[in-house]
Every structure is written in structure tokens, then in C-alpha cells.
PDB file of N, CA, C, O and CB in Angstrom:
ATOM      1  N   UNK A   1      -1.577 -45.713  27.045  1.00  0.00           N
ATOM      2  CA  UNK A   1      -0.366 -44.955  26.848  1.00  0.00           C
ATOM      3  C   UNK A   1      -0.376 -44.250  25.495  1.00  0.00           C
ATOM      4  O   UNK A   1       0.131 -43.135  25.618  1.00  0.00           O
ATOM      5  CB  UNK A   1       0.844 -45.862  26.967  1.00  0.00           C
ATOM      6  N   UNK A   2      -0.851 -44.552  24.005  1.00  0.00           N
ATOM      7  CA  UNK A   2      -0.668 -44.421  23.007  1.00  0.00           C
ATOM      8  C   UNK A   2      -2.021 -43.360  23.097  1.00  0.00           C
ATOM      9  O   UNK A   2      -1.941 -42.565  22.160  1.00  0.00           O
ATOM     10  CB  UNK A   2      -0.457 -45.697  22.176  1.00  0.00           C
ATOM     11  N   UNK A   3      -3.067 -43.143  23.823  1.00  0.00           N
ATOM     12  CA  UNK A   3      -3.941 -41.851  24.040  1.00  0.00           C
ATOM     13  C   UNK A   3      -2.902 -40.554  24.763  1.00  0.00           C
ATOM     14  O   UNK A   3      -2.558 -39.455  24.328  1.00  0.00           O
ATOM     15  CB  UNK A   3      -5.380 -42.319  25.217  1.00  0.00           C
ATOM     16  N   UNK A   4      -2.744 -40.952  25.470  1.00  0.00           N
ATOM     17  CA  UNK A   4      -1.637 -39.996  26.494  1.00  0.00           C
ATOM     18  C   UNK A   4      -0.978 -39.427  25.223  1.00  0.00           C
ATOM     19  O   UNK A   4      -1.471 -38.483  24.606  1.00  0.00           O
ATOM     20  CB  UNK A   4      -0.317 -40.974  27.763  1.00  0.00           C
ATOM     21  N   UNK A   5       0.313 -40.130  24.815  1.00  0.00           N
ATOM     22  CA  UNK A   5       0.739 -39.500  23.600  1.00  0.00           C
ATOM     23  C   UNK A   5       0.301 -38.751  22.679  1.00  0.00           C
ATOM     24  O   UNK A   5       0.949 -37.730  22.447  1.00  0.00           O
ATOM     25  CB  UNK A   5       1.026 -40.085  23.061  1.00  0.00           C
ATOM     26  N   UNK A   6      -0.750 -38.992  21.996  1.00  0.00           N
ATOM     27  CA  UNK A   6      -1.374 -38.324  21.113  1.00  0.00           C
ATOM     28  C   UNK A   6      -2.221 -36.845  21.860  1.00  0.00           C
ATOM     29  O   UNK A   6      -2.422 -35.738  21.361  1.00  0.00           O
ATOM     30  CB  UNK A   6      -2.322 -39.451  20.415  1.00  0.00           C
ATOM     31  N   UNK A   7      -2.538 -37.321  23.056  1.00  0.00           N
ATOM     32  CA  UNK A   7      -3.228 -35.850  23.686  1.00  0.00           C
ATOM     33  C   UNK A   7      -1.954 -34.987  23.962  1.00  0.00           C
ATOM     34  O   UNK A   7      -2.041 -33.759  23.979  1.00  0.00           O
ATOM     35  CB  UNK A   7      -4.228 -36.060  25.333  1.00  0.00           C
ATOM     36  N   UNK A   8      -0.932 -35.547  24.149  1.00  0.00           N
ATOM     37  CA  UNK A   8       0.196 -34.409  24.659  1.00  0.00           C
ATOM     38  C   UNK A   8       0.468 -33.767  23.370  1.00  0.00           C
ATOM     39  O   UNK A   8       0.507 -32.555  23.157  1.00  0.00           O
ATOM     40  CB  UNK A   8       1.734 -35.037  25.404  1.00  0.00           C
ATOM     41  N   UNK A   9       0.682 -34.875  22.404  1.00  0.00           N
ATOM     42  CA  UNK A   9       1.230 -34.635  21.198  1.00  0.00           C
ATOM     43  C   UNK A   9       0.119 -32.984  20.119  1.00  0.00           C
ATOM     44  O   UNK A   9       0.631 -32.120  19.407  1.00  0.00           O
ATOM     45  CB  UNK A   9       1.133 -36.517  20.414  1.00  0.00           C
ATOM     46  N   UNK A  10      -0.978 -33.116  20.366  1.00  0.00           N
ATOM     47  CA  UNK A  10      -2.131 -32.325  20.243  1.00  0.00           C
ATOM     48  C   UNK A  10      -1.744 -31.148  21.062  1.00  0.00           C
ATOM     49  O   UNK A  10      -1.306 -30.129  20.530  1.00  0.00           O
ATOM     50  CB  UNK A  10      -3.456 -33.033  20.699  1.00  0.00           C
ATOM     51  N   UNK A  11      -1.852 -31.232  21.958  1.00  0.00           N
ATOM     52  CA  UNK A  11      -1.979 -30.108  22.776  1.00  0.00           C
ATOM     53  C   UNK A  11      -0.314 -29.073  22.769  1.00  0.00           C
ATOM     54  O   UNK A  11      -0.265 -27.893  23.115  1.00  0.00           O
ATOM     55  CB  UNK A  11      -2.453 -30.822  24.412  1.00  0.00           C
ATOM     56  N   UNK A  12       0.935 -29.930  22.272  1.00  0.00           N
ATOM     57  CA  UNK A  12       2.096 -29.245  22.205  1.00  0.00           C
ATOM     58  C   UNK A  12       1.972 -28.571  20.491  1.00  0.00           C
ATOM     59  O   UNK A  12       2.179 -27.367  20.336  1.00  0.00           O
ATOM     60  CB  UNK A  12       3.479 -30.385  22.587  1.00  0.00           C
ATOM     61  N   UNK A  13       1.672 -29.334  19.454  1.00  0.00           N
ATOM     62  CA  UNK A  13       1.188 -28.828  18.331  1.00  0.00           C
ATOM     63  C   UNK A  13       0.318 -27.638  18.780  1.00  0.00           C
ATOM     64  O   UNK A  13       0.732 -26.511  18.508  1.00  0.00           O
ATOM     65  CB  UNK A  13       0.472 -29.880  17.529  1.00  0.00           C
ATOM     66  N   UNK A  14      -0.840 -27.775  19.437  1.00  0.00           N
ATOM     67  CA  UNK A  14      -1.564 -26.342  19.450  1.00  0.00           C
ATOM     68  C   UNK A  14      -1.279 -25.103  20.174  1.00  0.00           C
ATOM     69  O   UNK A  14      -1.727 -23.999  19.861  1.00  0.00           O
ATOM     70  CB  UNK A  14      -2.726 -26.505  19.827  1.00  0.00           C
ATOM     71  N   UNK A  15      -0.156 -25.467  21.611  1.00  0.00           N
ATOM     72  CA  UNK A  15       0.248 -24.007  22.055  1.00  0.00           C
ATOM     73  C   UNK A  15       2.099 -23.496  21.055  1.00  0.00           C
ATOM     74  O   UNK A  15       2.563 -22.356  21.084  1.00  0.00           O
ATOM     75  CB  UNK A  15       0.459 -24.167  24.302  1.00  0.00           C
ATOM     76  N   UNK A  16       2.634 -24.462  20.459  1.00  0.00           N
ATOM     77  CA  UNK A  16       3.956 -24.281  19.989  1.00  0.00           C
ATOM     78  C   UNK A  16       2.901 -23.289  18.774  1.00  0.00           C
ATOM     79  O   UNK A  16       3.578 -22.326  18.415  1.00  0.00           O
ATOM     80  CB  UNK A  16       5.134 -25.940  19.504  1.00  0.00           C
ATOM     81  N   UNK A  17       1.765 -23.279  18.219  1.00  0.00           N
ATOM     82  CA  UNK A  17       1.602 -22.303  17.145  1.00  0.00           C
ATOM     83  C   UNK A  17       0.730 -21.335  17.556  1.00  0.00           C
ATOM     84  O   UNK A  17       0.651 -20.190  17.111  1.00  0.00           O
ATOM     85  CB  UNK A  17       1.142 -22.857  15.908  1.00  0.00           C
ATOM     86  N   UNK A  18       0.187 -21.754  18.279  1.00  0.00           N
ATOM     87  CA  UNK A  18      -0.014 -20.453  19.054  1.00  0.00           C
ATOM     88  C   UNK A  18       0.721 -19.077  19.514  1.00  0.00           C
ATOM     89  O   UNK A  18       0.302 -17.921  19.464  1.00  0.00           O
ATOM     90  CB  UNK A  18      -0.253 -20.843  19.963  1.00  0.00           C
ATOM     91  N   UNK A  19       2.110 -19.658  20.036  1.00  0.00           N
ATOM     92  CA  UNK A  19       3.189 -18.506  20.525  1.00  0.00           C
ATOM     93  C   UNK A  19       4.073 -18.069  18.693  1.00  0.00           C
ATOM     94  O   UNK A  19       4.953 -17.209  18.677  1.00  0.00           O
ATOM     95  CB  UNK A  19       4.679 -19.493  22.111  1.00  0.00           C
ATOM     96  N   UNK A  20       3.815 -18.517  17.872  1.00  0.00           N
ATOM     97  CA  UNK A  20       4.442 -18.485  16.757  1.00  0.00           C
ATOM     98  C   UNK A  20       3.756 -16.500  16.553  1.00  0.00           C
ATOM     99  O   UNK A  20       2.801 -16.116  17.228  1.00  0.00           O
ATOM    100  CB  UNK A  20       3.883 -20.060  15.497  1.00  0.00           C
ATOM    101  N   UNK A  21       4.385 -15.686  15.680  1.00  0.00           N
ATOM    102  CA  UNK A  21       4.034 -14.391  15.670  1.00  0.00           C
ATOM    103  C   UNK A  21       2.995 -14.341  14.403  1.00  0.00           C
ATOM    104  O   UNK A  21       3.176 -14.872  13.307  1.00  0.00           O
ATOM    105  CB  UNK A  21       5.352 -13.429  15.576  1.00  0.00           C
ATOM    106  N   UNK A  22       1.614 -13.402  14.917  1.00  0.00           N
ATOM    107  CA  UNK A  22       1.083 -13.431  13.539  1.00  0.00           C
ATOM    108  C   UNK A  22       1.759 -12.726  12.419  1.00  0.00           C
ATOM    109  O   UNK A  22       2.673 -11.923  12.602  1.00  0.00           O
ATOM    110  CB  UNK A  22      -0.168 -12.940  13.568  1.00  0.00           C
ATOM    111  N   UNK A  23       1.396 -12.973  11.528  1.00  0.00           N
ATOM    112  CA  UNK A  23       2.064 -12.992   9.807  1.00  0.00           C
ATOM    113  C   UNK A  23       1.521 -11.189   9.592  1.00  0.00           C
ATOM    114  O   UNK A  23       0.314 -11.051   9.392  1.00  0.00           O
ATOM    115  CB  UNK A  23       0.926 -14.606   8.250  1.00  0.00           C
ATOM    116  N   UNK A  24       2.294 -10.025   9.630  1.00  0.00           N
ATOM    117  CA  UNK A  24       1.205  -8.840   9.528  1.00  0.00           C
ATOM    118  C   UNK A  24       0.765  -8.919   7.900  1.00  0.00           C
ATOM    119  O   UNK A  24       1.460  -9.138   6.907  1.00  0.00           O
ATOM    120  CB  UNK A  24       1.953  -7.117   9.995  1.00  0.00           C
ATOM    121  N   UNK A  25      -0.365  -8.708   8.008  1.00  0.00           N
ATOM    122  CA  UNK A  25      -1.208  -7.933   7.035  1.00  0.00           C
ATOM    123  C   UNK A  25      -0.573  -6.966   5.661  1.00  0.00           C
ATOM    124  O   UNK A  25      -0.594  -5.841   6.161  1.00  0.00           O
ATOM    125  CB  UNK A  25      -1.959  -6.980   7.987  1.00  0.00           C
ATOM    126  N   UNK A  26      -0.232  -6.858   4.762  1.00  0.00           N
ATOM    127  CA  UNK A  26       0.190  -5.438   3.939  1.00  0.00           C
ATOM    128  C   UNK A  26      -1.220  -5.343   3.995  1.00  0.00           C
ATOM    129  O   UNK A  26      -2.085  -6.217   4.048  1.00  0.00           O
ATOM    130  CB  UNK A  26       1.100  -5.345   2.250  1.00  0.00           C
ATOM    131  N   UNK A  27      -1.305  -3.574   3.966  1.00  0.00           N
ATOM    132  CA  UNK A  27      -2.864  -2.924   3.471  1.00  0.00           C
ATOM    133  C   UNK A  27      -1.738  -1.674   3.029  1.00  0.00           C
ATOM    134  O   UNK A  27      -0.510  -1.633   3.089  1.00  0.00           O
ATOM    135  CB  UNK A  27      -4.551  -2.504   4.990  1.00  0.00           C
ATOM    136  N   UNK A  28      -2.625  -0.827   2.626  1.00  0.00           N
ATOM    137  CA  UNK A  28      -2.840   0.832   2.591  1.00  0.00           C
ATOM    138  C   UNK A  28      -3.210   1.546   3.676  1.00  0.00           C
ATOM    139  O   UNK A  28      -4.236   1.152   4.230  1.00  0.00           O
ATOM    140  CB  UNK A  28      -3.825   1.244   1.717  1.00  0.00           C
ATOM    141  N   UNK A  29      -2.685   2.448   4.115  1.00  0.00           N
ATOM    142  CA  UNK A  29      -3.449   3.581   5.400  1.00  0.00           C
ATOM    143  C   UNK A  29      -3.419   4.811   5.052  1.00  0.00           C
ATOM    144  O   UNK A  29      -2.390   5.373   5.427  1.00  0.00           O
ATOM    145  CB  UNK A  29      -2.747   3.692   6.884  1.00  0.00           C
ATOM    146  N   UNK A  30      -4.488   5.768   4.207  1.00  0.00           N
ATOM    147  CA  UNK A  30      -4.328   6.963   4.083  1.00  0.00           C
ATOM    148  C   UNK A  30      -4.528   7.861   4.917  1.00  0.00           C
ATOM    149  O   UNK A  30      -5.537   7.801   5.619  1.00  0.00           O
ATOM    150  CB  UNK A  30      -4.775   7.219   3.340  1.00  0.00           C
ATOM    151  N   UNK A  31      -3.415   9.147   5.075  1.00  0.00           N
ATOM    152  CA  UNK A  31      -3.720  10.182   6.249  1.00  0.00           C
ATOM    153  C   UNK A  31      -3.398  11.459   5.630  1.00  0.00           C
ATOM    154  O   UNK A  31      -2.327  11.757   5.101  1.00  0.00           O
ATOM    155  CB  UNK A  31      -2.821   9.969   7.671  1.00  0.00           C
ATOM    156  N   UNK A  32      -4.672  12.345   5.781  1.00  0.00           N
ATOM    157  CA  UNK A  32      -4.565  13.192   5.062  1.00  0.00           C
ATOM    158  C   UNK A  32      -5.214  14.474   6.185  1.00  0.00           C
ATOM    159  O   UNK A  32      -6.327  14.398   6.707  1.00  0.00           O
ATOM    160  CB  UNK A  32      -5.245  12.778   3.647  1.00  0.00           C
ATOM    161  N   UNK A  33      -4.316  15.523   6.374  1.00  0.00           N
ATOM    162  CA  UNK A  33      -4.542  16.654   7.375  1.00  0.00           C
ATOM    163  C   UNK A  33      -5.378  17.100   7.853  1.00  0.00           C
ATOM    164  O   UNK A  33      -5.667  17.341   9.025  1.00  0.00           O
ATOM    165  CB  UNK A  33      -4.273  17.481   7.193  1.00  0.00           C
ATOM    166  N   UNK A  34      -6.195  17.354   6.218  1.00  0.00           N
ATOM    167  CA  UNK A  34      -7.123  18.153   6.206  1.00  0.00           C
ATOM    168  C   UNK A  34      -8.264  17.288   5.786  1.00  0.00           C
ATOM    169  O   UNK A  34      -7.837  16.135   5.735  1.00  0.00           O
ATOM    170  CB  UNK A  34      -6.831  19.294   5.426  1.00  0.00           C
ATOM    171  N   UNK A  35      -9.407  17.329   5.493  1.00  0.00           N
ATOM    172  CA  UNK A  35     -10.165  16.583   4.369  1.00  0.00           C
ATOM    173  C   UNK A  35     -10.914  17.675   3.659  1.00  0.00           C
ATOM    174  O   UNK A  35     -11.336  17.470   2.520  1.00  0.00           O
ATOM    175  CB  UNK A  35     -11.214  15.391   4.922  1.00  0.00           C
ATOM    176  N   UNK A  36     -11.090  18.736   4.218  1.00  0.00           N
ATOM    177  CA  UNK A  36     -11.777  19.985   3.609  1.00  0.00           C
ATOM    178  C   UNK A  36     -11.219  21.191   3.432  1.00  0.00           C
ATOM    179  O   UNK A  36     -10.346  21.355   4.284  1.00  0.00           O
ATOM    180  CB  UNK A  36     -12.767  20.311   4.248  1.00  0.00           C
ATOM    181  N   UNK A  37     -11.367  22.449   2.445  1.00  0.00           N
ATOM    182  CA  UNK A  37     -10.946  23.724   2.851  1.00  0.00           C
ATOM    183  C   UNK A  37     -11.814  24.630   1.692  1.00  0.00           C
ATOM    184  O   UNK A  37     -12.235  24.260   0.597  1.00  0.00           O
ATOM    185  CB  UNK A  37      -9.161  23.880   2.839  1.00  0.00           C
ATOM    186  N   UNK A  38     -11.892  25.624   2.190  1.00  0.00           N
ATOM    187  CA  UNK A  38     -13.284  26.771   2.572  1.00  0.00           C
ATOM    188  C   UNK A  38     -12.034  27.972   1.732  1.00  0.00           C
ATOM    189  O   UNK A  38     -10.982  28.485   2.113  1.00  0.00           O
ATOM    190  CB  UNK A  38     -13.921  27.175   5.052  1.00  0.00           C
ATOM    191  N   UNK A  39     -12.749  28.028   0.589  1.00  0.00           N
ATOM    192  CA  UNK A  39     -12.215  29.365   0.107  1.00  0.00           C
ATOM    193  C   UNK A  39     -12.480  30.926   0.450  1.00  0.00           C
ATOM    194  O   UNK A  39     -11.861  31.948   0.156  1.00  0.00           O
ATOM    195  CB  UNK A  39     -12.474  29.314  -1.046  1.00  0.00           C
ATOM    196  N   UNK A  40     -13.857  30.643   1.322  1.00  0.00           N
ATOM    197  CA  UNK A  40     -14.183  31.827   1.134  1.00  0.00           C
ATOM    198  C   UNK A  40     -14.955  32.769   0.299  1.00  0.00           C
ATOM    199  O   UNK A  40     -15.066  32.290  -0.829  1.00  0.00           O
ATOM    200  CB  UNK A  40     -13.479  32.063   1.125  1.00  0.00           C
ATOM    201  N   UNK A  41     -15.492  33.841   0.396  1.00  0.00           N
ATOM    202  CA  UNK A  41     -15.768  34.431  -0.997  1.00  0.00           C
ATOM    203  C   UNK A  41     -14.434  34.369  -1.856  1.00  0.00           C
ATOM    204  O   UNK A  41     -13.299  34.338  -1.379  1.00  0.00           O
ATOM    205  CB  UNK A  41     -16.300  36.022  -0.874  1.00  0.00           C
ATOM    206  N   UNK A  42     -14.764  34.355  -3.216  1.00  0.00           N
ATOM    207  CA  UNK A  42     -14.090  34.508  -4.161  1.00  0.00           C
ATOM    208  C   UNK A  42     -14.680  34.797  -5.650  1.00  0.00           C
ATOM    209  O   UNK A  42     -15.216  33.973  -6.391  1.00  0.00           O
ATOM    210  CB  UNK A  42     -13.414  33.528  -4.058  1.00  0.00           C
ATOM    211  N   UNK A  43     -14.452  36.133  -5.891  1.00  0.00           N
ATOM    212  CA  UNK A  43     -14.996  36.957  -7.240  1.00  0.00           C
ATOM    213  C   UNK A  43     -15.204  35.972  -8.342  1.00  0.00           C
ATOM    214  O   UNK A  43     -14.863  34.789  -8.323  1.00  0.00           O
ATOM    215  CB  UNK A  43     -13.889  38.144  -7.823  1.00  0.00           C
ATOM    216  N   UNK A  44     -15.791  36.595  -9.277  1.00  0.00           N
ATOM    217  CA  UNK A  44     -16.288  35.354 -10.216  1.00  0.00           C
ATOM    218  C   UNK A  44     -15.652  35.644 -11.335  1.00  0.00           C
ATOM    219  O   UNK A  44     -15.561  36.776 -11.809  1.00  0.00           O
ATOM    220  CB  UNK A  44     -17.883  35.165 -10.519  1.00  0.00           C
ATOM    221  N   UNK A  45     -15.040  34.307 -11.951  1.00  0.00           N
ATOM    222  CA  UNK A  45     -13.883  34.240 -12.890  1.00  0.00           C
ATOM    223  C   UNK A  45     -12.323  34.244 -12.205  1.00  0.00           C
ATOM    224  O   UNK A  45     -11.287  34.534 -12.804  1.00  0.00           O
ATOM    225  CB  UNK A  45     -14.044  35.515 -13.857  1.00  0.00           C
ATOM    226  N   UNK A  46     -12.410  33.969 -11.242  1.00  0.00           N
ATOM    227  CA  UNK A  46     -10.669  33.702  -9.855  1.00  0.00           C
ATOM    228  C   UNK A  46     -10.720  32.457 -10.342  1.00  0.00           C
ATOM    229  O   UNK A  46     -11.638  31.662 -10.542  1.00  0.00           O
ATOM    230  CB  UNK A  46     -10.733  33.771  -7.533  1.00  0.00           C
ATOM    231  N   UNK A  47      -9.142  32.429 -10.550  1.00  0.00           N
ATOM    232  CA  UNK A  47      -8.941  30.301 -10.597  1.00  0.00           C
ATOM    233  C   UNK A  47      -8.509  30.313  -9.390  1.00  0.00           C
ATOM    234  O   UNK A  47      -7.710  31.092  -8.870  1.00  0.00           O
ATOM    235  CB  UNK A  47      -7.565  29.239 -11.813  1.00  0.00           C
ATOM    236  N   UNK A  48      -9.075  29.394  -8.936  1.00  0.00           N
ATOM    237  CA  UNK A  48      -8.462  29.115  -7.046  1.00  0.00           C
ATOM    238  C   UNK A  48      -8.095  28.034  -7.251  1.00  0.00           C
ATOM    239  O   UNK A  48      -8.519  27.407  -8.222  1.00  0.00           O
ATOM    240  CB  UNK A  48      -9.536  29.064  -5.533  1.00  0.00           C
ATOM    241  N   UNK A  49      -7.189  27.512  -6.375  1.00  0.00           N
ATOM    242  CA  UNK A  49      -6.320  26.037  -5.982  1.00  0.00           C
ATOM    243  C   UNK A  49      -6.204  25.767  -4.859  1.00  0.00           C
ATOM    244  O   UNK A  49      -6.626  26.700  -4.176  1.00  0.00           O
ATOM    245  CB  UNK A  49      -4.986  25.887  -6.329  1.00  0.00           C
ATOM    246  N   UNK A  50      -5.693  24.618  -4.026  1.00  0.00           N
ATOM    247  CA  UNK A  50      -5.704  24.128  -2.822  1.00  0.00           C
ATOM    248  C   UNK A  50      -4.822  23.323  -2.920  1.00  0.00           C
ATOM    249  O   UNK A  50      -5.323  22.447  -3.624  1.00  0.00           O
ATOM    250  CB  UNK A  50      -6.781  23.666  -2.341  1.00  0.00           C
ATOM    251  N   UNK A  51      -3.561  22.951  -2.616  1.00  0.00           N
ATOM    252  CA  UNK A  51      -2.889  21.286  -2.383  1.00  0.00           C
ATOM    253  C   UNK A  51      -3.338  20.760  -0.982  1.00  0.00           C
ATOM    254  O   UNK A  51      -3.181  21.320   0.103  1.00  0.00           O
ATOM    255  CB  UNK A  51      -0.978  21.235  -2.366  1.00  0.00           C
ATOM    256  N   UNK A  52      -4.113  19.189  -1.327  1.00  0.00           N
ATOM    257  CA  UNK A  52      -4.036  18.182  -0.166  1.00  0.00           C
ATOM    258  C   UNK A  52      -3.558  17.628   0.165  1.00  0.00           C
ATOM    259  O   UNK A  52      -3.567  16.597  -0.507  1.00  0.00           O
ATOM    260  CB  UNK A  52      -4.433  17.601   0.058  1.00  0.00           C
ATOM    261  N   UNK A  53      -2.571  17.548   1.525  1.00  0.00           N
ATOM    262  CA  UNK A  53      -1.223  16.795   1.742  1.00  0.00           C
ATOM    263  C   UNK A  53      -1.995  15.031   1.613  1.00  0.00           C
ATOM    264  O   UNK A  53      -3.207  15.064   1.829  1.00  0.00           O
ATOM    265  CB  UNK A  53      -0.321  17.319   3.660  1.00  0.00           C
ATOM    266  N   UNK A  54      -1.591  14.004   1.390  1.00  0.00           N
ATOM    267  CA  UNK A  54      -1.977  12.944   1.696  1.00  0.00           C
ATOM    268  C   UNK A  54      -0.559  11.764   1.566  1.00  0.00           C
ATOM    269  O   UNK A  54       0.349  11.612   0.750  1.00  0.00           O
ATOM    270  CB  UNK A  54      -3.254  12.755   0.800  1.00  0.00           C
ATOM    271  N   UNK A  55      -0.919  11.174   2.678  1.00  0.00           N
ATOM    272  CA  UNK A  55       0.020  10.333   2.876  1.00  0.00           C
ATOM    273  C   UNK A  55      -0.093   8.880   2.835  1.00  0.00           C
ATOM    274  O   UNK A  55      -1.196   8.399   3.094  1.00  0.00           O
ATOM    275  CB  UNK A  55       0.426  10.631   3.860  1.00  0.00           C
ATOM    276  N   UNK A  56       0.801   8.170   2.573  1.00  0.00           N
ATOM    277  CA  UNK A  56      -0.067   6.699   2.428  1.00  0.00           C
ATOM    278  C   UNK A  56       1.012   6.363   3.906  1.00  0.00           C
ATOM    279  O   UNK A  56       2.209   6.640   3.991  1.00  0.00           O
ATOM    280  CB  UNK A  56       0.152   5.389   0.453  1.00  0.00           C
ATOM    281  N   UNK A  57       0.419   5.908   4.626  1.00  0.00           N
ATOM    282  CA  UNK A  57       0.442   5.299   6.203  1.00  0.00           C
ATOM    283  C   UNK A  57       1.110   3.615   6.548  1.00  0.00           C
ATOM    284  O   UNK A  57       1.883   3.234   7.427  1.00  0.00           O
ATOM    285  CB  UNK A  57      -1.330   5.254   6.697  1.00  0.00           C
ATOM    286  N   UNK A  58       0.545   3.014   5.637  1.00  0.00           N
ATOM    287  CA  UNK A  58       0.640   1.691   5.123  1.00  0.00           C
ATOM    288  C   UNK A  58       1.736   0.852   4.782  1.00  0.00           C
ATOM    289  O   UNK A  58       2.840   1.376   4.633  1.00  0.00           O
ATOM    290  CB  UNK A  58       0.088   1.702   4.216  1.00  0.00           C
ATOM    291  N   UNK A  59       1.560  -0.659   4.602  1.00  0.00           N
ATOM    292  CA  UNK A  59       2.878  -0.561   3.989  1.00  0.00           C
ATOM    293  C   UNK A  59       2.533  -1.478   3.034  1.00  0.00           C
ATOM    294  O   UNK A  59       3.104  -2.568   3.079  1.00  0.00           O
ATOM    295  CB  UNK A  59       4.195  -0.867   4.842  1.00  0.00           C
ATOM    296  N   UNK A  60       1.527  -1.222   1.974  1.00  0.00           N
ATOM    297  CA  UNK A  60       1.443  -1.856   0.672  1.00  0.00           C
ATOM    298  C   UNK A  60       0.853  -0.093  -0.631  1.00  0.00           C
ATOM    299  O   UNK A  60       0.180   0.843  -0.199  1.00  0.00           O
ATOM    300  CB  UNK A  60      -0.106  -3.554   0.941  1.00  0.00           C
ATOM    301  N   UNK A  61       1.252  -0.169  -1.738  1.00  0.00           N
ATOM    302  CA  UNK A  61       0.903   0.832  -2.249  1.00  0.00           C
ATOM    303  C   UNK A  61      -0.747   1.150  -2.251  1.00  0.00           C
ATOM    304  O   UNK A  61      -1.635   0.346  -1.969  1.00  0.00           O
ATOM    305  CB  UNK A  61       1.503   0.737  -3.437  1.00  0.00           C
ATOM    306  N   UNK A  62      -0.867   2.249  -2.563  1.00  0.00           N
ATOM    307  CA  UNK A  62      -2.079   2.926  -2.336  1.00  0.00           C
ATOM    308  C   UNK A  62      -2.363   3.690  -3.314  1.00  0.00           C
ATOM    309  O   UNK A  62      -1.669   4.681  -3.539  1.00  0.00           O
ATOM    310  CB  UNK A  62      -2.127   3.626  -1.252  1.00  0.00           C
ATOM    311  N   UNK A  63      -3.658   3.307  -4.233  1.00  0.00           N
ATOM    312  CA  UNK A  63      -4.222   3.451  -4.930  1.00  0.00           C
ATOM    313  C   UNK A  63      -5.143   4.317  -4.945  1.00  0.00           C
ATOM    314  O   UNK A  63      -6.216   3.812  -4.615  1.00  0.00           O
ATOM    315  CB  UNK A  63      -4.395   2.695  -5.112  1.00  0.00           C
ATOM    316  N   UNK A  64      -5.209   5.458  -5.194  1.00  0.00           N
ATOM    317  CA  UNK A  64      -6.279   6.876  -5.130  1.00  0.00           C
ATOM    318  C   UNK A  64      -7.115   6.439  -6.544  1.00  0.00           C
ATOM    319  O   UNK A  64      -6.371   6.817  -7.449  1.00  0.00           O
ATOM    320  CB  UNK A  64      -5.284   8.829  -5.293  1.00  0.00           C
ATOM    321  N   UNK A  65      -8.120   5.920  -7.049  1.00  0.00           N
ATOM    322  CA  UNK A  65      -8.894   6.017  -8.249  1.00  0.00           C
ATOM    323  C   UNK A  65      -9.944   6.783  -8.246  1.00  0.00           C
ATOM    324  O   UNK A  65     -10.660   6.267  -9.104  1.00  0.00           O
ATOM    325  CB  UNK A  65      -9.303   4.922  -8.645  1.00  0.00           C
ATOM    326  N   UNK A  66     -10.365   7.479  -7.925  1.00  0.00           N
ATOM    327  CA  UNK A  66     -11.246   8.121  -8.083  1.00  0.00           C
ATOM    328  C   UNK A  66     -11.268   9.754  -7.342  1.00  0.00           C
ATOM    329  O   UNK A  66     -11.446   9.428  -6.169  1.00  0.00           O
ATOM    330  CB  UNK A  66     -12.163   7.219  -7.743  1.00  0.00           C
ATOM    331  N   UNK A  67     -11.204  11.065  -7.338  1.00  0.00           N
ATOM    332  CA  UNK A  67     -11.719  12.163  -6.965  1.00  0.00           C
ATOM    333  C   UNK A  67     -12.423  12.750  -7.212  1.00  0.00           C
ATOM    334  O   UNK A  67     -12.371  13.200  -8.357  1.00  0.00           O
ATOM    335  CB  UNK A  67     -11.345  12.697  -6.893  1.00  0.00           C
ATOM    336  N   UNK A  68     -13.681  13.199  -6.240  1.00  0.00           N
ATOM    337  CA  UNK A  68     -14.832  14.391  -6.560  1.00  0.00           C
ATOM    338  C   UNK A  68     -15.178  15.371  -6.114  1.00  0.00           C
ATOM    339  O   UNK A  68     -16.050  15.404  -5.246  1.00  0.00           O
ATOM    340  CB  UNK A  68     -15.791  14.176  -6.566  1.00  0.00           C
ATOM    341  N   UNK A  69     -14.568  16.473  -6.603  1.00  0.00           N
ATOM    342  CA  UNK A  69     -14.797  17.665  -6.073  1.00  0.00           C
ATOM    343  C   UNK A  69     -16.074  18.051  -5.658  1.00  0.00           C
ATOM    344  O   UNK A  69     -16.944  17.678  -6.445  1.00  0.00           O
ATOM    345  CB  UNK A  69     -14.406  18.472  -6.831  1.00  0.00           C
ATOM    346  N   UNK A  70     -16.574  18.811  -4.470  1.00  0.00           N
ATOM    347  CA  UNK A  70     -17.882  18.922  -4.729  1.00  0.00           C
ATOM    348  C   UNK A  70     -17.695  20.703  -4.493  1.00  0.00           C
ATOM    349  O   UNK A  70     -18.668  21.447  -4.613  1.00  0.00           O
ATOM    350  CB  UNK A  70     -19.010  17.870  -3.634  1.00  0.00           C
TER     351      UNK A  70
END
């Protein structure tokens, strides 16, 4: 009897946390429109510019350290 118990007792512990909801994650998710853009010709000595929309997706902050233009 005292096996019985303990196997029920086991087996209600392992599906009662089972149905419990997983815990989500915080991350970062960046989404950004574009990833490239093409100026074109452009005469020499033009300052050209571009804004990149980027969005953080996520729901922990998001950290951009580093950009390289190429």
C-alpha cells in the first residue's frame, strides 16, 4: 500500500507541473525593414544619408553596440 502511494503520489507531482504554464523568456527581437539601401551614383563630395527604421520586437531592452558601415 505505502508503494501505491508514493507511485500515485509521483506521478500527480509530475503531471500537476507539467500543466503549470511555462515561465516566458525576456530576450530582445530586432526588426528592421530594410537591412540595405543603394544610393546609386552619387557625385563626389555629396554627403548622403539614409535613416534605418529598427525596432526592438522583444520584451527585454535591446542593445545595438556595435555598427559597420560598409
Amino acid at each position: 500500500m505505502n508503494k501505491l502511494f508514493w507511485a500515485g503520489t509521483v506521478c500527480f507531482v509530475v503531471l500537476a507541473g507539467s500543466s503549470l504554464p511555462a515561465q516566458e523568456q525576456k530576450s530582445p527581437r530586432i526588426e528592421v525593414k530594410e537591412i540595405q539601401h543603394n544610393f546609386g551614383k552619387v557625385a563626389q563630395g555629396t554627403q548622403v544619408s539614409y535613416v534605418f527604421e529598427i525596432r526592438n520586437a522583444g520584451n527585454a531592452t535591446l542593445v545595438i553596440e556595435r555598427v559597420v558601415p560598409s
